[in-house]
N, C-alpha and C positions, 0 to 999 in steps of 0.2 A: 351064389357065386363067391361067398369068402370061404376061407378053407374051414374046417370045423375048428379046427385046435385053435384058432385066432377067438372065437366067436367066446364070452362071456355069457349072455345075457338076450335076447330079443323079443322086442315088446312091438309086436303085432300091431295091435291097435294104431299106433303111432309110427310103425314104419319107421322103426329104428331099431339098429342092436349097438350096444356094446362090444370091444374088445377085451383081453387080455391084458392087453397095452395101455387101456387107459381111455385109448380112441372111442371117436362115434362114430355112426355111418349113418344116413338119413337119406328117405326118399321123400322128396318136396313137391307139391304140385306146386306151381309157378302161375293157373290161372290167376291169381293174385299173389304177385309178387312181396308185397308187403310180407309176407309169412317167412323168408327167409333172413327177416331183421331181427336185431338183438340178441344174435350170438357171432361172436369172431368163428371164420371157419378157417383153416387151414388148407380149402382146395375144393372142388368140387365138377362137376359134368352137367353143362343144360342140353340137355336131351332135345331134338327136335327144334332147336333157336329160331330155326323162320320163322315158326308158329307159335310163337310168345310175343308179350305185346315189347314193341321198342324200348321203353323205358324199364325192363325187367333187369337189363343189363346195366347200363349207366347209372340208375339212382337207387337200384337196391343191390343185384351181387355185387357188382365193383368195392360199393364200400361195406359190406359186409367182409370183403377179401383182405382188406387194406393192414388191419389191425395186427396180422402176421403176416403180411406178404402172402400171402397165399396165392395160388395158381387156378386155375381152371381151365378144364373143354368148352367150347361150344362148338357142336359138333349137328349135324343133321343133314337131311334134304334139301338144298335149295326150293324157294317159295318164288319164286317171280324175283325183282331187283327192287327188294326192299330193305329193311336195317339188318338183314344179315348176308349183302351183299356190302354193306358200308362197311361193317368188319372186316369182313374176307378183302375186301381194297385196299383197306389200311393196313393189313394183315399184308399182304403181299407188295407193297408200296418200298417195305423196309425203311422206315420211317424212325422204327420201335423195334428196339432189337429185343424186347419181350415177346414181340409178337412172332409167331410163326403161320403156316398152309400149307394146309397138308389135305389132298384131296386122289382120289381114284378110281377106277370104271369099276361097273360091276360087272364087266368080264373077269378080272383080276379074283373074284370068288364066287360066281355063278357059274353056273356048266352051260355049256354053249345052248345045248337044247332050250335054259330056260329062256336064256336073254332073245331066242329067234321066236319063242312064243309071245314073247311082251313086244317086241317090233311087228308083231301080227297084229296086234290088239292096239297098239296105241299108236298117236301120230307122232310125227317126227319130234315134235319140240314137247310134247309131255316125255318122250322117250330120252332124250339128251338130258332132263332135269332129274328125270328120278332113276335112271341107272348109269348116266355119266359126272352129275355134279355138277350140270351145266346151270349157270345162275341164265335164263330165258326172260327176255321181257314179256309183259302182257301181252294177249291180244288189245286191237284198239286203240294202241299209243295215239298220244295228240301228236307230241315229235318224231312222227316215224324215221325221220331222216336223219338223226342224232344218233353221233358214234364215237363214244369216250375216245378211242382210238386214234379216233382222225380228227375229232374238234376240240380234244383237251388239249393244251401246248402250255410247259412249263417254263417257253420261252419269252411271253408275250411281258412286257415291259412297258411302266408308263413314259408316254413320250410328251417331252416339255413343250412341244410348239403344238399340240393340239390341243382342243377344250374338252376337257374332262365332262361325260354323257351321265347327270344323274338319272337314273329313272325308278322312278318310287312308287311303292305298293303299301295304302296306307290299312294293312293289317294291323292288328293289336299285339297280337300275340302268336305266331311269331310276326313279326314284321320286318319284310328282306326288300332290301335297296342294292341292285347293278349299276355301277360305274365301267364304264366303258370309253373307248376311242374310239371316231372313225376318219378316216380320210377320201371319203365318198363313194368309197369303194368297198371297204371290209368293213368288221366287225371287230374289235378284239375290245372282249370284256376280263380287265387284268382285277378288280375286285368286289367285295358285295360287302353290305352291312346288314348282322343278322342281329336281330336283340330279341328276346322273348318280354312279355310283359311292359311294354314300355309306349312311348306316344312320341310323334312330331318333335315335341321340342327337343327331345334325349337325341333321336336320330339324325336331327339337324347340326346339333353340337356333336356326336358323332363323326358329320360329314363336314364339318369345318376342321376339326380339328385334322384331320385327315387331306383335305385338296384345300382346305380354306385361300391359302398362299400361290394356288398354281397358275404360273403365269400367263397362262393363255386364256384361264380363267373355266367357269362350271358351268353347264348348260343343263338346269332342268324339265324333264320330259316323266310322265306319271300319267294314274286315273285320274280322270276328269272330274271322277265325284268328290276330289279332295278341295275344291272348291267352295263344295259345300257343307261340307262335314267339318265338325266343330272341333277344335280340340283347346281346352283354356280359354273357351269364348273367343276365335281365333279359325279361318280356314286352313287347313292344313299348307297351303301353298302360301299364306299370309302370312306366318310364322316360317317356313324358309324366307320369305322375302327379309323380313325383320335381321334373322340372322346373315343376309348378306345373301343368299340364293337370288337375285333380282331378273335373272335370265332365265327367263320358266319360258316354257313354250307347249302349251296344255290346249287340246282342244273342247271345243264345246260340250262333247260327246262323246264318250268313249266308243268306240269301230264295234263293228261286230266281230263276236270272238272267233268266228272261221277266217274271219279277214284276217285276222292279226296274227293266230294259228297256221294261215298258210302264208303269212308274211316271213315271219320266222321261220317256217322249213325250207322255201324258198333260197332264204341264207343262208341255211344248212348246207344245203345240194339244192344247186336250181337244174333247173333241165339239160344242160350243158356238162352237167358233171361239176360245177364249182365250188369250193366251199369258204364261203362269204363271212364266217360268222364262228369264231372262236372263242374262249374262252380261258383264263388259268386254273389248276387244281383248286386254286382256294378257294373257287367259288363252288363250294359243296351243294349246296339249297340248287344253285342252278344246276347241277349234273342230275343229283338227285332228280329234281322235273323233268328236265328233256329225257331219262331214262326212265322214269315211271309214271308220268301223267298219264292218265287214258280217260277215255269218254264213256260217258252213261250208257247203259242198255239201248237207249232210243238213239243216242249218236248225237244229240242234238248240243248236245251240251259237258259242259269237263264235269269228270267229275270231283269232287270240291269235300268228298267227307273225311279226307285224313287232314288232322289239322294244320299238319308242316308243312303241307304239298300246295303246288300254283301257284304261290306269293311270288315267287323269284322269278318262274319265270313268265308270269304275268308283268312283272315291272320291266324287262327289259323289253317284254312284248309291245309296251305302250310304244315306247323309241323308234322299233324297227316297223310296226305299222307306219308309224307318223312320215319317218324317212322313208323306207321301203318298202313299201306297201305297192302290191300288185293293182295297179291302176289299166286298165284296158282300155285302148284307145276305141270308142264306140263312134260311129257316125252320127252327125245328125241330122232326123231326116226335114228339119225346116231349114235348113243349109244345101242349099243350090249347087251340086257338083260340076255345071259347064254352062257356058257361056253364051 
């Protein structure tokens, strides 16, 4: 693909040539991203970005780029709404006037004949991902009822006459806390606290420094195992106490996770069409979930093996159980209906 009269030198083995000019050009595989460290590059294309691991981007090209400014593609297929749908959002958010999106059907360079053979073969939603661009979610979603669209609002604001809603999710690493309001009626969760590596006490100081002062004062709500679980020789809810959290409102037992997974979509959209339960942009981790959590093969259970994923919105899940939780009025039958 380079022209001839540019090309010096190319050394095979290594998947690299020389220019004329001085330049290099280099094909890198990316299954280990480590390989493209300790050279400034001046630019470069990751081929297929859904399909490299998340941190290919952030902790190895980016700062390989840095040293000359340098630019880059990432460019490919969409893979489901994973970190190269977190791009493309930020990417079209216009946030970052580095950033550009640029995307288009493959009508636009397939002949009709091919694109009616592949709507033969394939189903709708593999068909929109890999010849429209279309970023699709899983099958399986836990929050099926979650829609950036209609539940993200960059309008939502903290309000000073209510109690600010902690609810904590005592991860390690990452470890994400939702701060929310409600007025017995809605949801609106206006921030989150994300740290990597860290414990209780950081995230407590964290959230003081933060609502410490707010008049109407904190209300927290979390898993129940944080009772028991140690941190500094200390329950995780002992050490907010300490720090001034004294409003804790934790049950015995953590709900079952369908209880608390249909508590939450509930609030999404309950049967009426309502949507109970918003959010602001910045709560990244929380979009993230409600857009790509899904369940195990067997359905029984979330699945739990990306390490970034369910913290966030497992924490706010404790809250909307606690308060919202689908409770059905059952009879009972050693209770006497008439007279």
């Amino acid at each position: 693909m380079t022209p001839k009269g540019w090309v010096k030198r190319i050394y095979e083995s290594d998947l690299c040539l020389t220019t004329r000019f001085g330049s290099e050009l280099w094909v890198v595989g990316l299954d280990k991203p480590e390989r493209i460290e300790g050279v400034a590059w001046d630019g470069g294309v990751l081929d297929e970005y859904a399909n490299m691991k998340p941190q290919a981007w952030t902790e190895h090209v980016r700062p390989a780029l840095s040293d000359r400014r340098g630019w880059c593609w990432l460019i490919g297929v969409p893979e489901g709404l994973n970190h190269y749908k977190d791009l493309v959002d930020y990417a079209k958010s216009g946030l970052d006037p580095e950033w550009g999106h640029y995307t288009w059907p493959s009508a636009d360079i397939l002949p009709n004949e091919e694109l009616e053979a592949a709507r033969r073969q394939l189903d709708n939603r593999t068909f929109r991902q890999e010849y429209e661009g279309s970023f699709e979610g899983a099958s399986g979603r836990v929050y099926y009822a979650y829609a950036a669209e209609q539940h993200e609002d960059a309008g939502i604001e903290l309000d000073m006459r209510l109690p600010i809603i902690l609810s904590c999710d005592f991860n390690v690493d990452p470890c994400i806390w939702e701060a929310c309001q409600t007025d017995g009626k809605t949801v609106r969760v206006f921030d989150e606290i994300n740290f990597s590596n860290t414990n209780t006490v950081e995230m407590g100081k964290a959230a003081k420094a933060r609502y410490g002062g707010h008049p109407a004062g904190v209300v927290v709500y979390g898993d129940s195992a944080g009772n028991s679980r140690t941190t500094a020789g200390l329950s995780d809810y002992a050490i907010l106490s300490e720090l001034g959290f004294t409003n804790q409102r934790i049950k015995r037992a953590n709900p079952a996770v369908k209880d608390r997974v249909n508590a939450v979509n509930a609030m999404l959209v309950n049967t009426k069409g309502e949507v109970r339960l918003k959010h602001h942009p910045i709560c990244k981790a929380l979009r993230r979930d409600l857009e790509t959590v899904v369940w195990t093969e067997s359905g029984a259970e979330i699945d739990k093996r990306e390490r970034i994923k369910t913290h966030a919105s497992d924490a706010l899940g404790y809250f909307i159980e606690s308060e919202y939780g689908l409770r059905l009025a059952r009879p009972d039958p050693a209770r006497r209906f008439y007279k």
